[in-house]
C-alpha positions as CSV (number, residue, x, y, z in Angstrom):
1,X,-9.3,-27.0,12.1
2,X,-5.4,-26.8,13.0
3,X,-3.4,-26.5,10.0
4,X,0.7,-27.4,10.4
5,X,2.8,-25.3,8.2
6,X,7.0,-26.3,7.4
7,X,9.2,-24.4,6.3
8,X,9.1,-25.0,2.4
9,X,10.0,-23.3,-1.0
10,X,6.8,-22.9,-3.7
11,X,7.3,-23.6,-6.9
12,X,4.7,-23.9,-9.2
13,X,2.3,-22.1,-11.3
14,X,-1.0,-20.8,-9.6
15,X,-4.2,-19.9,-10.9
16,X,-5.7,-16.9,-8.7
17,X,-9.6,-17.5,-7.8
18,X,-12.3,-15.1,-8.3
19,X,-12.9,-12.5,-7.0
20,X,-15.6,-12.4,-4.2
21,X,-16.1,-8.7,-4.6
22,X,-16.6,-8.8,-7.8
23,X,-18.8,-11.4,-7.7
24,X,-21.0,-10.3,-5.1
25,X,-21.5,-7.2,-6.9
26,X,-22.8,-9.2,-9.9
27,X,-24.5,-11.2,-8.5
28,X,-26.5,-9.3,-6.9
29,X,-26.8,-7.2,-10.1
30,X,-28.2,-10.3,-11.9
31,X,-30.6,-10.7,-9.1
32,X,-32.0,-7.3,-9.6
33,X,-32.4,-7.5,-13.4
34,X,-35.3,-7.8,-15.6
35,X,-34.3,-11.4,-17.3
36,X,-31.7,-13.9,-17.5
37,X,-28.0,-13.1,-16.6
38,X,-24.7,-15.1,-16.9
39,X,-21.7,-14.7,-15.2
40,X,-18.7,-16.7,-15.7
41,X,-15.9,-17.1,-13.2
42,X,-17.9,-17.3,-10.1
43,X,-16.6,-18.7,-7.5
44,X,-17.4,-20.7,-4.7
45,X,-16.1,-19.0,-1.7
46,X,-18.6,-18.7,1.6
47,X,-19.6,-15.0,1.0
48,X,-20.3,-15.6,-3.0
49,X,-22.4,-19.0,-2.4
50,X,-24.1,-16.8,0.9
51,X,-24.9,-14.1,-1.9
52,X,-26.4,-16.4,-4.4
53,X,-28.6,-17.9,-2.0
54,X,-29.3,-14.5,-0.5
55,X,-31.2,-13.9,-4.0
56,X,-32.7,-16.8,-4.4
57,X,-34.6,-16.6,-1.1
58,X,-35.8,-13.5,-2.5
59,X,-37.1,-14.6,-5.8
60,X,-34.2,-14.9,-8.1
61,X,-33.6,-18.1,-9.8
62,X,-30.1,-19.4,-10.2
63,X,-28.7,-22.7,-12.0
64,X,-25.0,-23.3,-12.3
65,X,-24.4,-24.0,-16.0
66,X,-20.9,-25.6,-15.2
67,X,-18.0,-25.7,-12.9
68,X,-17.5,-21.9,-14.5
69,X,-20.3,-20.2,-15.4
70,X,-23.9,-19.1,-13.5
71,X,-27.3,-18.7,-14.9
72,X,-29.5,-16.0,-13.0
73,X,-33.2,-14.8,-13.8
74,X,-33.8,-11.5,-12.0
75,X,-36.2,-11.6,-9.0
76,X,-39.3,-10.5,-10.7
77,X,-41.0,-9.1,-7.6
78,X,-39.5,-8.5,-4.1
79,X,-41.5,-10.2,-1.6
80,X,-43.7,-8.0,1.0
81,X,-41.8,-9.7,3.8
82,X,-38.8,-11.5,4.5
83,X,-36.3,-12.5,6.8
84,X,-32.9,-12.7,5.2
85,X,-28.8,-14.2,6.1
86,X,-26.2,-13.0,4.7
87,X,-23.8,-15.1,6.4
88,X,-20.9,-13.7,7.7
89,X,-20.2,-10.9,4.6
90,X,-19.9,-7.3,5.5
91,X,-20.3,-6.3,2.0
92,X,-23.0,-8.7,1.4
93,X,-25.2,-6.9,4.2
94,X,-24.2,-3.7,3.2
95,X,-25.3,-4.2,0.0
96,X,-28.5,-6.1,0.4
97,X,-29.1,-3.6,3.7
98,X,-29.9,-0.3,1.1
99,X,-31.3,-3.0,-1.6
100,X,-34.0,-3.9,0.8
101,X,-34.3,-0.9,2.3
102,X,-35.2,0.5,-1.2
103,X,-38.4,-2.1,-1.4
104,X,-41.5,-1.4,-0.4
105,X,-41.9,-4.0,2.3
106,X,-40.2,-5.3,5.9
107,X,-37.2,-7.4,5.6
108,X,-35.3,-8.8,8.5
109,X,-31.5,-9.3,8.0
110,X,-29.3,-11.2,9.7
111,X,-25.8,-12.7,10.1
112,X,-23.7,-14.7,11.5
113,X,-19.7,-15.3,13.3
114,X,-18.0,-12.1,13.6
115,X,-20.6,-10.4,11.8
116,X,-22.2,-10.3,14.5
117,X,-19.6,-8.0,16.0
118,X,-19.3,-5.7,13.3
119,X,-20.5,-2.1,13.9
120,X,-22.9,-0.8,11.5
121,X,-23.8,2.4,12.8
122,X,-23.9,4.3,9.1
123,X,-27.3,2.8,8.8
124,X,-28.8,4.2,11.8
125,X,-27.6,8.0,11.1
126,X,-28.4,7.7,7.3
127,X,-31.7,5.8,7.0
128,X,-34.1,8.2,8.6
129,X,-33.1,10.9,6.2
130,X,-34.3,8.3,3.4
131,X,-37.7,8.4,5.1
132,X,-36.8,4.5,6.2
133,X,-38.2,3.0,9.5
134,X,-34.8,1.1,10.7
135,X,-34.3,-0.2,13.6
136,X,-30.6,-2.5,14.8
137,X,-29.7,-3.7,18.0
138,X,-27.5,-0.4,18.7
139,X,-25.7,-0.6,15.4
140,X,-25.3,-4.0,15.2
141,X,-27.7,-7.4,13.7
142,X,-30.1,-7.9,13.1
143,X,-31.8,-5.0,11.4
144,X,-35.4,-4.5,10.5
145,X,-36.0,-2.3,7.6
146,X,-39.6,-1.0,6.4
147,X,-39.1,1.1,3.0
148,X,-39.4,2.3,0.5
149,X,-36.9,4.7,0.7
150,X,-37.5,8.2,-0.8
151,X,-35.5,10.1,-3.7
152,X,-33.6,13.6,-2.2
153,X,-30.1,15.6,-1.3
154,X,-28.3,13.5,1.0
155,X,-24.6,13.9,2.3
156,X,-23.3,10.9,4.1
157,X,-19.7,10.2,5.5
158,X,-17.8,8.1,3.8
159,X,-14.5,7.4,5.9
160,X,-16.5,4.0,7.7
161,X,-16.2,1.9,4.4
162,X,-16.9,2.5,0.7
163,X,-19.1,-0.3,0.7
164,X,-22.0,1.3,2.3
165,X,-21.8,4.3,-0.6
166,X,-21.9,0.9,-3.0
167,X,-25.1,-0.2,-1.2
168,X,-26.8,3.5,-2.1
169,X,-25.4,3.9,-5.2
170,X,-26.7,0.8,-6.6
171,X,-30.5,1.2,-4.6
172,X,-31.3,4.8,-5.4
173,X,-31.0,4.2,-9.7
174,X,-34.4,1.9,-8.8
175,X,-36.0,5.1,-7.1
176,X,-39.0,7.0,-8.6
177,X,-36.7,10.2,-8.4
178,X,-33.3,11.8,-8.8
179,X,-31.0,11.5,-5.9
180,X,-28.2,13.8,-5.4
181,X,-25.5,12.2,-2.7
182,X,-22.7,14.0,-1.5
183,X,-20.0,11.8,0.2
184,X,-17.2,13.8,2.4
185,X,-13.9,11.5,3.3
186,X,-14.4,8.9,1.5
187,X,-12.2,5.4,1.8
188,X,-11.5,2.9,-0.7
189,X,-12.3,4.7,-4.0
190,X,-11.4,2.1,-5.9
191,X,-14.1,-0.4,-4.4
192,X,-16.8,1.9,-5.7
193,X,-15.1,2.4,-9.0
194,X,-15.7,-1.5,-9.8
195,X,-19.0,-1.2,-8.4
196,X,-19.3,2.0,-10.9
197,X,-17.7,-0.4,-13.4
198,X,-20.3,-3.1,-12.5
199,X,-23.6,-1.4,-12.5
200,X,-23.0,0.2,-15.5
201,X,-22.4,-3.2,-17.7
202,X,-26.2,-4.2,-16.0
203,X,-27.0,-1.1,-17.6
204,X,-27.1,1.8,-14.8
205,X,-25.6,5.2,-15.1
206,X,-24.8,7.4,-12.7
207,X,-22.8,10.7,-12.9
208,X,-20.0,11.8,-11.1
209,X,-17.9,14.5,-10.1
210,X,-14.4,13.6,-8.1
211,X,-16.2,11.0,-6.2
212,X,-17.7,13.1,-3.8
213,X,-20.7,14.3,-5.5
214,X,-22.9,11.9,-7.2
215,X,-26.1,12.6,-9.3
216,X,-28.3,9.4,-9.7
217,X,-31.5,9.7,-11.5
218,X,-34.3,7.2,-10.5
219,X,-37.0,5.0,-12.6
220,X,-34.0,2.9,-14.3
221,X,-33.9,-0.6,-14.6
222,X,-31.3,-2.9,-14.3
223,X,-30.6,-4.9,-17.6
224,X,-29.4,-8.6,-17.8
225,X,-26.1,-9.0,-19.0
226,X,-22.9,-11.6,-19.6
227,X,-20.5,-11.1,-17.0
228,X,-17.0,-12.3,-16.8
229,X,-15.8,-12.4,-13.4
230,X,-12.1,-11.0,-12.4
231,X,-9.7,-13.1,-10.3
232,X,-8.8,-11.8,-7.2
233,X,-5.9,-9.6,-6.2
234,X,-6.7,-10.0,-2.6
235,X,-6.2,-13.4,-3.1
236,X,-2.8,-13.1,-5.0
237,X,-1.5,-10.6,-3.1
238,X,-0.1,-13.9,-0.7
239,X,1.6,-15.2,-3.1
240,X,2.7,-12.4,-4.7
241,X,4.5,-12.2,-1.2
242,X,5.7,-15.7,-1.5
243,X,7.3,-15.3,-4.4
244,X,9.4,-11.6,-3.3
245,X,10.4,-13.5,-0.4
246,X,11.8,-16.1,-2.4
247,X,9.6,-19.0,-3.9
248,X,9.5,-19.5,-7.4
249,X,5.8,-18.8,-8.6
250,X,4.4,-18.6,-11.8
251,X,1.1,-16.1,-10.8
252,X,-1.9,-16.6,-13.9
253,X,-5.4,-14.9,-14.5
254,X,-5.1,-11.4,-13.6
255,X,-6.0,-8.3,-15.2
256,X,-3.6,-5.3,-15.1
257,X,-6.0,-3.1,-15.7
258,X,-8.2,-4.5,-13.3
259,X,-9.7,-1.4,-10.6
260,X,-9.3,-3.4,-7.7
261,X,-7.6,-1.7,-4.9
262,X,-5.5,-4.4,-3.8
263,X,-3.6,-4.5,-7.2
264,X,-1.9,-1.7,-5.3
265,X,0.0,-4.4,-4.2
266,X,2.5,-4.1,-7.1
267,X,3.4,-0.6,-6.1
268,X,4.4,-1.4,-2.6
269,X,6.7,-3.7,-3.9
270,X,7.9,-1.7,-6.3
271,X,8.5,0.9,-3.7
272,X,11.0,-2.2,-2.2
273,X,12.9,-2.3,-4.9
274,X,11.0,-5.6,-5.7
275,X,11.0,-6.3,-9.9
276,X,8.3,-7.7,-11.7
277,X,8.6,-10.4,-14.7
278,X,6.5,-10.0,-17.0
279,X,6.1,-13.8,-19.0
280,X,3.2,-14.3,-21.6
281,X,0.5,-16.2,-19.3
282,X,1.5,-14.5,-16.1
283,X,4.3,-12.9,-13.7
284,X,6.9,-13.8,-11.3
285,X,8.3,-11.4,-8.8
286,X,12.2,-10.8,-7.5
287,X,12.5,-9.9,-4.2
288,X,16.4,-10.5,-4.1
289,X,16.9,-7.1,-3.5
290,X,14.2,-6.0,-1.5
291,X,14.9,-3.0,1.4
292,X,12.0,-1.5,3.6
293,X,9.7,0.3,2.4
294,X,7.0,2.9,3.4
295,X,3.5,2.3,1.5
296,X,0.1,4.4,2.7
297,X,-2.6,1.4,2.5
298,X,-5.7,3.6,3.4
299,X,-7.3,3.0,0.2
300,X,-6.5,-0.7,0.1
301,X,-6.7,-1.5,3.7
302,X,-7.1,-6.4,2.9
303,X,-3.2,-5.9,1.6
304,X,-2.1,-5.0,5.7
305,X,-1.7,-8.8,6.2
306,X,0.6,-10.0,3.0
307,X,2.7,-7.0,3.4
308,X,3.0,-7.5,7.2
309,X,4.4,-11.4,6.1
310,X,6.8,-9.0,3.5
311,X,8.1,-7.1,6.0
312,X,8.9,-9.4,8.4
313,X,11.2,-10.5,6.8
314,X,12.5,-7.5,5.0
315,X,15.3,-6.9,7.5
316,X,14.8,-2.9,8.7
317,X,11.8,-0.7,9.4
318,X,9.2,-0.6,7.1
319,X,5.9,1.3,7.7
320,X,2.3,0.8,6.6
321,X,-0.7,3.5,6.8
322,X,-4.1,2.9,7.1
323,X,-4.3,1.7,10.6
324,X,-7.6,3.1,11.3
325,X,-9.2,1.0,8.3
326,X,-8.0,-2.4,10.4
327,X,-10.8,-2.5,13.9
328,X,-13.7,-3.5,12.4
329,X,-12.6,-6.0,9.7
330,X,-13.5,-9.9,10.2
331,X,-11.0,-9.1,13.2
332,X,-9.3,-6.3,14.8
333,X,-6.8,-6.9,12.0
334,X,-3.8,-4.4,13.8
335,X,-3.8,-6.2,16.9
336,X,-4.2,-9.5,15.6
337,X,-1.4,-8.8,13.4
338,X,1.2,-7.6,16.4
339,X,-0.4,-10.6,18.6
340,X,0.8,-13.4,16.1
341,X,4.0,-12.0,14.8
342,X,5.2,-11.6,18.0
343,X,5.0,-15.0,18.6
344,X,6.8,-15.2,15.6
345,X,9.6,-13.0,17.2
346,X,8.8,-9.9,14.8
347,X,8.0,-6.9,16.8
348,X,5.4,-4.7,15.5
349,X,4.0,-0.9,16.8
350,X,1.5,1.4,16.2
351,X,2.3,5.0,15.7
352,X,-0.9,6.9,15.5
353,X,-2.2,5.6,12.2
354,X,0.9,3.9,10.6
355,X,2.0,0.5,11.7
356,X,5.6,-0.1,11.9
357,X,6.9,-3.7,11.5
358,X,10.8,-4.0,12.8
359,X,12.0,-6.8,9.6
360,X,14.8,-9.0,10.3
361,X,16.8,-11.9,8.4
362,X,14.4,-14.8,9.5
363,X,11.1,-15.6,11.6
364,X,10.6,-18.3,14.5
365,X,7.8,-20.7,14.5
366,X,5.2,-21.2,16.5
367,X,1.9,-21.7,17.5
368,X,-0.6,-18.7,16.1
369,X,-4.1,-18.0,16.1
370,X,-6.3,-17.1,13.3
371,X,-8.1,-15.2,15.2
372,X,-11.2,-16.2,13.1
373,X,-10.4,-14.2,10.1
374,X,-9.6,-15.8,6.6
375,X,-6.9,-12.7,5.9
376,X,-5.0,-13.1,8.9
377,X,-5.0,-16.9,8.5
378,X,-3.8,-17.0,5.0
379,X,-0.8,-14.5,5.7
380,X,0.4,-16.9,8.8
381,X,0.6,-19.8,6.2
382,X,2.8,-17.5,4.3
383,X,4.7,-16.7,7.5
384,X,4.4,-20.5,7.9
385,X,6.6,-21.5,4.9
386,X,9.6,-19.3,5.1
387,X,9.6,-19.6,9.4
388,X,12.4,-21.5,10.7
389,X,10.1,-24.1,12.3
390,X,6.9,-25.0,12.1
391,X,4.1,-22.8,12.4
392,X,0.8,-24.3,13.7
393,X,-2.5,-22.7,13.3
394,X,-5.7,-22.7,15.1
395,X,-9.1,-22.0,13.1
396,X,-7.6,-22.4,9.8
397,X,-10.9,-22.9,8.0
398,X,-11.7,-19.6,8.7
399,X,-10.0,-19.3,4.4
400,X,-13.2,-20.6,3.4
401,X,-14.8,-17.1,3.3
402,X,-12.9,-16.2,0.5
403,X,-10.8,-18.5,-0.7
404,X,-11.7,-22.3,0.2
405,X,-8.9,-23.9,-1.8
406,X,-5.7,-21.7,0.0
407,X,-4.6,-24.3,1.9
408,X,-4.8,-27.0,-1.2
409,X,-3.2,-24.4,-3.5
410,X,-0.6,-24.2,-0.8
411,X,0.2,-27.5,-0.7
412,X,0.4,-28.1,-4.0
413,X,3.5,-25.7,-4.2
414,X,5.2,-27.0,-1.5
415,X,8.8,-28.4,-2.2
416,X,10.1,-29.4,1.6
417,X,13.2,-26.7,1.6
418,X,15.4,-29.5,3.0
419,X,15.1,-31.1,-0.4
């Protein structure tokens, strides 16, 4: 799909979607409890609908109530064998990887796109110390798993992604014993606080110290619950972007006090001198005073893309850390980043792990590439809209993923800016 972007104010009021990490995590929670769960706010995005079927396929039942809300009865026994897709969701197989692989049985997972391509070497060096026969094509899919997995001291590395410590920490609680995980440079922390957060409202505890020493004890069960589902600030954080950079956007349904990492957003703005409005059923941001700014994005690695658009266009150098978190994301996010926005005319380096993007006053058009990642397609429509010219892009369905209404939201905004 090509998808032609003008140059264009938004104004508006938008809604932000659910989000698909949150939802994963619940579902998935859901499909492990004893009973019938709801959630509410689920939404419909390629890696949530690829999660409910996911569970399904291994015994859960789910009905959708409404347009808003899901029904799910827990999978009442795993089956002894199954071949399983996840799609194309690295947290999904992570996830469902150390489910499985704490079931006594052989499952078969597999995926799809640039899945495929993902490394997933964490499994290879960390399942035989659970006592589980694993076996991937060299750290890649498919994997074959043959568990149970066994209850014992374990001290993993956590600087790959904070979604394979979500994957253990929500397997070992259904263990026979206590597990004691120790987890040295860990990433992300606030992606396994809403796991945390998650596990415990389907009724699982686990203790903590500093997040690098866990203590989970086995033989508990995981307890059907009402869910509400948060709206995404992955999602927002493009038009939180829009709206610094000049488009007048009313933003709705998100929590402040959510523990999503990409809420860090707000910070890096702050940092350039970007004000937030506060107004009763949501926030607009002013960016008429914005200056460069230097924001460390380790722990919230999906915001690289929106605040690349930011600085662009923030006239200056600003600087991003985190580079390392980018190569083995949908794409090899850094380089796809410097690729299209220098057919933008923005220039952007690398210097050891920060990335530094060289703003000016305005941006060229062009034609760009998605490079078959929903992030870096939904932050070139936002590059698309305040451009000088058009700004054509290939793959643009690639938003499905996480957020299959972008480009209608988008739309729906647009005032031509030669109105």
């Amino acid at each position: 799909m090509i998808q032609e972007i003008y140059p264009a104010i938004l104004i508006g009021e938008i809604l932000i979607p659910p989000s698909k990490s949150d939802s994963q995590r619940a579902i998935l929670c859901a499909g492990l409890a004893d009973g019938k769960s709801i959630l509410k706010n689920c939404g419909e995005s390629e890696d949530e609908l690829n999660m409910l079927k996911t569970i399904a396929d291994l015994g859960a039942k789910v009905q959708r109530i409404d347009s808003n809300s899901i029904e799910i009865c827990g999978i009442n026994k795993f089956p002894l064998s199954k071949t399983i897709h996840v799609g194309e969701s690295g947290l999904g197989l992570r996830l469902l990887t150390s489910i499985c692989a704490a079931q006594d049985g052989e499952f078969m997972l597999e995926g799809s796109g640039t899945l495929l391509k993902r490394p997933m070497h964490f499994f290879d060096a960390t399942f035989p110390k659970l006592k589980v026969d694993f076996n991937s094509n060299n750290g890649f899919l498919p994997f074959k798993i043959n568990g149970p997995m066994i209850a014992t001291s374990l001290t993993v590395d956590g600087s790959q992604s904070s979604q394979y410590i979500s994957g253990l920490l929500m397997a070992f609680p259904i263990l026979s014993g206590t597990t004691y995980l120790t987890v040295e440079n860990l990433k992300s922390i606030p992606y396994l606080e809403m796991t945390l957060k998650t596990i415990k409202a389907f009724g699982i505890t686990i203790e903590k110290q500093n997040f690098k020493e866990f203590i989970i004890a086995g033989n508990q069960h995981y307890l059907p619950a009402e869910y509400s589902i948060e709206s995404d600030w992955s999602s927002a954080s493009y038009w939180i972007v829009a709206a610094a950079l000049g488009s007048d956007i009313l933003i709705k349904g998100l929590s402040m006090t959510s523990l999503q990492a990409d809420k860090k957003i707000l910070e890096a703005l702050a940092i350039a001198n970007c004000t937030l409005i506060n107004l009763e059923n949501g926030f607009k941001v002013d960016g008429k005073n914005r200056k460069p700014f230097h924001f460390d994005a380790t722990h919230c690695p999906d915001l690289f893309p929106a605040l690349t658009v930011f600085a662009a266009l923030t006239p200056g150098l600003s600087t991003i850390e985190g580079v390392h978190r980018l190569a083995t994301k949908e794409s090899d996010r850094g380089k796809a980043l410097q690729q299209e926005f220098h057919k933008l005319g923005i220039k952007i380096e690398f210097q050891e792990d920060k990335m530094v993007i060289h703003g000016q006053a305005s941006i060229s058009g062009g034609n760009v590439k998605s490079h078959h990642d929903h992030r870096i397609a939904m932050c070139l429509g936002i590059a698309g809209i305040v451009a000088n010219s058009h700004v054509i892009i290939e793959n643009a369905e690639v938003v499905s993923k996480s957020y299959p209404n972008f480009w209608d939201d988008l739309n729906a905004l647009t005032l031509p800016s030669d109105l």
